[in-house]
N, C-alpha and C positions, 0 to 999 in steps of 0.2 A: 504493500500500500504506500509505504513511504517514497521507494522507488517512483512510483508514478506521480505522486506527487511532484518531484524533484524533476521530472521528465517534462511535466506540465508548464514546469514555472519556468523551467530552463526555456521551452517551446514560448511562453508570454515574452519573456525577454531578448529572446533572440527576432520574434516577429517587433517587437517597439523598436527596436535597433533599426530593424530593415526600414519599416516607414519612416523614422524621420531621418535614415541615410537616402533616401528619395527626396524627401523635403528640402534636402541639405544641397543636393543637385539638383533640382530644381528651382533655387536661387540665385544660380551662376547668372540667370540671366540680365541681375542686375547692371554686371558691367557693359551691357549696350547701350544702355538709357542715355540722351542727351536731351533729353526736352522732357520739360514736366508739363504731365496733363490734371487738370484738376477735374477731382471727380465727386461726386454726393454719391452718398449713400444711405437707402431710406430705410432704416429700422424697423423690425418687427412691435417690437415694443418699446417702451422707455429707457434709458439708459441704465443698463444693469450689467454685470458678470455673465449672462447668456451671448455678448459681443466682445468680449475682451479679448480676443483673438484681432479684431479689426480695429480696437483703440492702440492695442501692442502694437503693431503694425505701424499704426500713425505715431505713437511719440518714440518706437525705437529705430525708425525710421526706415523702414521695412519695405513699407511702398516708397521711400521718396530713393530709393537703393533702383527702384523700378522704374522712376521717372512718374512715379505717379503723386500728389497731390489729393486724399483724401478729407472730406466732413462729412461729419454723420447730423442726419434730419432725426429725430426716435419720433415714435408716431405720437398719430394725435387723430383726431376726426379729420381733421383738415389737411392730413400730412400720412395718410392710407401708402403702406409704401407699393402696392401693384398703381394704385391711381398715380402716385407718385412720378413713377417710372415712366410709365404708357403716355403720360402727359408732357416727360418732356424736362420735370423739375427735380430728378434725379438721375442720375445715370444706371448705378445698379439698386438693387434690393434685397432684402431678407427678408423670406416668407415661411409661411407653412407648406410644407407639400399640396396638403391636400387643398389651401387656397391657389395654390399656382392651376391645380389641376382646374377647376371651378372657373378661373378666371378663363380657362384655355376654352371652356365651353361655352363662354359667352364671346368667344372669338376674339379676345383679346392677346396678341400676337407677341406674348411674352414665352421665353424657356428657361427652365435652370441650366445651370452649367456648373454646379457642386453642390455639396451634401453635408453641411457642418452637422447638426444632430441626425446621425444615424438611427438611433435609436429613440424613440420618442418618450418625451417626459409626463408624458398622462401620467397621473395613480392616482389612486384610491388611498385615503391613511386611515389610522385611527388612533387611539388613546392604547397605548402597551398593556395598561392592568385592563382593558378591555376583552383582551383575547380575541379580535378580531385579526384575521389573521391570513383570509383566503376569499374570494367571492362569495364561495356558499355560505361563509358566516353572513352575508348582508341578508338571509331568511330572516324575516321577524325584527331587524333592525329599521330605524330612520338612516337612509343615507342620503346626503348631502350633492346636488348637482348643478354645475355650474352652469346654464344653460347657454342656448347662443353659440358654443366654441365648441372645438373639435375634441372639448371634455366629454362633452354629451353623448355625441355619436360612436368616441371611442369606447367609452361605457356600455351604453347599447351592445355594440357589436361582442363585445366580451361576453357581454351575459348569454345574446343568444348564442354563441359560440358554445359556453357552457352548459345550453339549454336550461337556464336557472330561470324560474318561474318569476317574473320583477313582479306580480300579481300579491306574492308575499312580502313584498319591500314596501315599506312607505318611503318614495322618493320626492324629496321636498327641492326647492331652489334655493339657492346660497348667492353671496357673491365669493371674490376671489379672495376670499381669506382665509385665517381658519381659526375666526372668531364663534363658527355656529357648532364646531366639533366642541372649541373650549369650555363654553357657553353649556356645554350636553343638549343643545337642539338637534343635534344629530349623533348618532354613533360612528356613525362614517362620516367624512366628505372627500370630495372630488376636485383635483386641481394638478398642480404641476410639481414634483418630486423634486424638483431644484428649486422650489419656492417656500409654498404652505406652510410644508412639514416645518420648515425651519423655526415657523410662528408657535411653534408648537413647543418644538425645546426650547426656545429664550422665554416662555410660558412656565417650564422647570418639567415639563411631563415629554416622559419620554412615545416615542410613534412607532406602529409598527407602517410600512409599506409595501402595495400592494401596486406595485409596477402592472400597468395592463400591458404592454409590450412582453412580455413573462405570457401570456394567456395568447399567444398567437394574434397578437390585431394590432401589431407594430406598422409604423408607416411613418417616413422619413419627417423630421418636424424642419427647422429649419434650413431655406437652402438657397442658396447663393443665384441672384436671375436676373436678366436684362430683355432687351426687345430684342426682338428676328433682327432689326435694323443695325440696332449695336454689333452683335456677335457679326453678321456678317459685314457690315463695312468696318470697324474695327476691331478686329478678332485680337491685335496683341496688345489693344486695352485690356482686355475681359484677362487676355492671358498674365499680364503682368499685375492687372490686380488682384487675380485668384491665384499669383506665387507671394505674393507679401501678403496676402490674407492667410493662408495656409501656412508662412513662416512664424506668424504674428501666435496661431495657433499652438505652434509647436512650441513656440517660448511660454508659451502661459502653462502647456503644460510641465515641461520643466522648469519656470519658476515662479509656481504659485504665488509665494508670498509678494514679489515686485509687481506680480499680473494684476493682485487684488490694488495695491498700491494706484496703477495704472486706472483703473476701474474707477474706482472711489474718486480721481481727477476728472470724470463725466458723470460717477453717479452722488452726484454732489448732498443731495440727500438722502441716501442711505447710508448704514454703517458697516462695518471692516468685516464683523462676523456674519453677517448677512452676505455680503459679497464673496464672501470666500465660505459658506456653505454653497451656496448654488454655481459656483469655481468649482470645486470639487465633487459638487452632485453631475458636475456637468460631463466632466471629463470622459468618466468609462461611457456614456451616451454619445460622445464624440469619437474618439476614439476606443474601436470596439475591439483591437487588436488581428481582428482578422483581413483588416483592406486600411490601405493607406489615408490616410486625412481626406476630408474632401472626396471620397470615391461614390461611386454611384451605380449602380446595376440593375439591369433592367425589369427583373425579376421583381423586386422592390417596387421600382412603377408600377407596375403591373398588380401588385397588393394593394396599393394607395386607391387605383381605381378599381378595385373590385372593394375593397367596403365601401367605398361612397356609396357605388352602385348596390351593393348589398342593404344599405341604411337607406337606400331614396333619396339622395342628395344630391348626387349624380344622374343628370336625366337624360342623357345623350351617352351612346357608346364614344369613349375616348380613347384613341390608338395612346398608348402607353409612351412610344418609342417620339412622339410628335410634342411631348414637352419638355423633351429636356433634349442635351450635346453633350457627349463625351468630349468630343475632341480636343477640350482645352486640357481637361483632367487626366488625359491619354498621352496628352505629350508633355505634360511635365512628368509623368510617372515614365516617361519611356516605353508605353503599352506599342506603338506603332511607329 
């Protein structure tokens, strides 16, 4: 048993080696850069530790090594980073998969071209002395849903996945805190694994977590996207932004403590332990150790648009292969 343990770790170690010796080569291309472009870039959300790969980037100077010029928009109602983009008032974007997918259906002529969260941060938490612990514990429970967001549906699809009767749940709405767990209005709630929970331990209680991506209904959350227009008339902007994004990445994951640092200079009001829990919630979600930073496969797509379609969200059949491009991600890994 120990044996294979040792084989295992040995096997984690030598695949983190290999990815960021790709990342490491894939940054030579700095020394061609003579002109700097300035670029926006439009946030998924407010400024937090979920981007700190692309603030690393901007103050270690990671794009400007690429010629690039980086600012970041964080969203707002007025500041939607696909409206953002399509419009004109940003260059690239950070989205959710399954909104790039959505957006592709309403014909809006955006792609990804990388894959920061691999694994997505849905779950489920609860209160530790609760003994919640597994879906089938939510029978006879109040659970907490966030509605609106890809909480809900990801929820959804888990349960029928598990064929778990929700008829036995009382499923109430929340918002995006984990004021209604603390509160005991709920047994459960619903939100993001690199966020909630946290509210929960500086609360002094500890959480158990119930990753839904663990229950088969994984689908890429955050990913790196521009217009049809961009990639193909400027294919070695995209390309030199997504090597100093991906550089910026790999610093933060070797070194946590200056990343959070970094962080805390755009997440102006939040605090150190905050940021650097959802930093390290974030990582193994980022890097999954089995494919290099930023990778993307098609197969994956192809999930993303089977639970929309699965949940009724998705109302048009969507080719898989027609929202996103390798090809930036291909040659800085040397795939071709």
């Amino acid at each position: 048993m120990k044996k294979t343990i040792y084989i295992v770790i040995l096997i984690l170690i030598l695949g983190g080696v290999a990815v960021f010796s790709s990342i490491r080569w894939g940054g030579q291309l700095s020394e061609l850069a003579t002109e700097t472009e300035n670029v926006l870039v439009a946030l998924k959300w407010v400024h937090q530790a979920q981007f700190a790969g692309n603030y690393i980037a901007a103050e270690k100077g990671f794009y400007k090594e690429q010629g690039i010029k980086a600012s970041f928009i964080p969203y707002s109602e007025n500041s939607k980073p696909i409206d953002s983009v399509v419009e004109g008032r940003a260059t690239f974007g950070i989205t959710g998969a399954d909104e790039l997918v959505l957006a592709r259906q309403k014909g809006l002529p955006i792609k990804a071209f990388a894959v920061i969260y691999k694994t997505n941060p849905v779950a489920a938490y609860s209160l530790k002395k609760s003994g919640i612990t597994k879906p089938q514990d939510f029978i006879g429970k109040t659970v907490g849903l966030e509605r609106g967001v890809n909480v809900e549906y990801l929820y959804s699809a888990m349960m029928s996945k598990l064929q778990i009767d929700r008829t036995k749940i009382n499923e109430v709405s929340i918002g995006p805190t984990a004021a209604e767990l603390l509160s005991g209005e709920t047994d459960v709630s619903t939100g993001y694994v690199i966020n909630e929970p946290h509210h929960v331990i500086a609360a002094g209680q500890d959480v158990n977590i119930i990753l839904m991506a663990d229950y088969g209904v994984n689908m890429y959350a955050d990913v790196l996207f521009a217009t049809e227009k961009t990639i193909e008339s400027k294919p070695e902007i995209v390309e030199k932004f997504l090597r100093g994004t991906l550089k910026g990445w790999q610093y933060a994951t070797e070194n946590i403590e200056e990343a959070v640092d970094i962080v805390l200079q755009y997440a102006t009001s939040s605090t150190e332990s905050h940021e650097e829990y959802m930093l390290k919630a974030s990582l193994p979600l980022i890097n999954d150790g089995e494919s290099p930073l930023g990778w993307m496969e098609k197969n994956k797509w192809i999930q993303v648009v089977a639970i929309l379609q699965n949940q009724k969200i998705l109302k048009e059949n969507i080719n898989a292969a027609d929202v996103y491009t390798a090809q930036f991600i291909n040659k800085i890994y040397n795939k071709y």
